[in-house]
N, C-alpha and C positions, 0 to 999 in steps of 0.2 A: 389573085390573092384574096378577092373577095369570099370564095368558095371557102377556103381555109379559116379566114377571118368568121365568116357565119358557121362553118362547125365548130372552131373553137369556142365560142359564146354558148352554142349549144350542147358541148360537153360539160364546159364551165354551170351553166346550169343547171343539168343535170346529177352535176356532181354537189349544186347544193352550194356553192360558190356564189351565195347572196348577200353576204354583209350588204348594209349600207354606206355608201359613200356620199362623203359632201365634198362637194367640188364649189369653190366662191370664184366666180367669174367678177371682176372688174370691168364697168363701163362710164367712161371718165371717174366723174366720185362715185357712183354708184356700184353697191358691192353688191351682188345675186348670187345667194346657194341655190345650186342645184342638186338633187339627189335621184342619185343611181342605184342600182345596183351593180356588187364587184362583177359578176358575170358579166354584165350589158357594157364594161368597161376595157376587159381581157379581148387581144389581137394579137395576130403576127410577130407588133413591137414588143409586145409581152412579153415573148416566147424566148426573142433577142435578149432582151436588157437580163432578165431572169438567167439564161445562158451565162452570157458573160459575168453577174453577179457569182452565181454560185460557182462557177470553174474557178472564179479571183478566189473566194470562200476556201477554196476546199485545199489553196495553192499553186494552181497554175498558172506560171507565169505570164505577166500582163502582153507581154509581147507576142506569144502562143494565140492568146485569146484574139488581140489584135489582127492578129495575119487573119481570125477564122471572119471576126465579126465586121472586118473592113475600116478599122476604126486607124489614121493616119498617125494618129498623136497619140502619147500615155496623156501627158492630160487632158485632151478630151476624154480617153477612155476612162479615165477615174472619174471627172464628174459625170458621167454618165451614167456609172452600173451606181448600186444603191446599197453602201456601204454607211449605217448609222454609227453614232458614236460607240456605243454599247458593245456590237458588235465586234467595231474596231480594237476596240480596249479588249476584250475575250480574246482575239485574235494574236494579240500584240504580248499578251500575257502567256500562249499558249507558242507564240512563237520563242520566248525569252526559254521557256521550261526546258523546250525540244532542242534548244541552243547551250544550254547549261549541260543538259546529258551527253551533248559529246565533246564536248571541253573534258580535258583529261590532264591533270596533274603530274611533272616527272620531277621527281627530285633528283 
């Protein structure tokens, strides 16, 4: 995995994939920023969690997802992938719309 892990940074890279990131490490009270870059951060796990995020995203179902990504439980699997509020709500809104168009009225 290592082989994969050091091409993916290195495409990442490449690709220009440099934000900076701050990462605040806690050591007892003492807090330390660290700073990265996104590239020097992107792995294998990446690839995973991103995976699973965007399949939930796009609707497939959590259980699907589960079977690929080895995850035992839905709730691990939900706190897991990286689903923000914002998100959620677009999501939830766009789920109500696509639920209203096939509801159909008989008098």
């Amino acid at each position: 995995m290592n082989d994969f892990n050091k091409l993916i940074k290195d495409i990442a890279k490449e690709a220009r994939i440099d934000e900076e990131i701050i990462i605040t490490q806690k050591r007892g009270a003492e807090r330390i920023d660290k700073t990265f870059k996104k590239f020097e951060l992107i792995a294998s796990h990446t690839c995973r969690r991103s995976f699973c995020t965007n399949e939930y995203l796009k609707g497939t179902p959590a259980l699907f997802i589960m079977k690929i990504s080895g995850h035992r439980t839905e709730r691990n699997f939900l706190k897991y992938i990286k689903v923000d509020e914002q998100v959620a709500a677009e999501k939830m809104f766009e789920y109500w719309r696509t639920r209203e168009n096939k509801i159909s009225v008989k008098y």
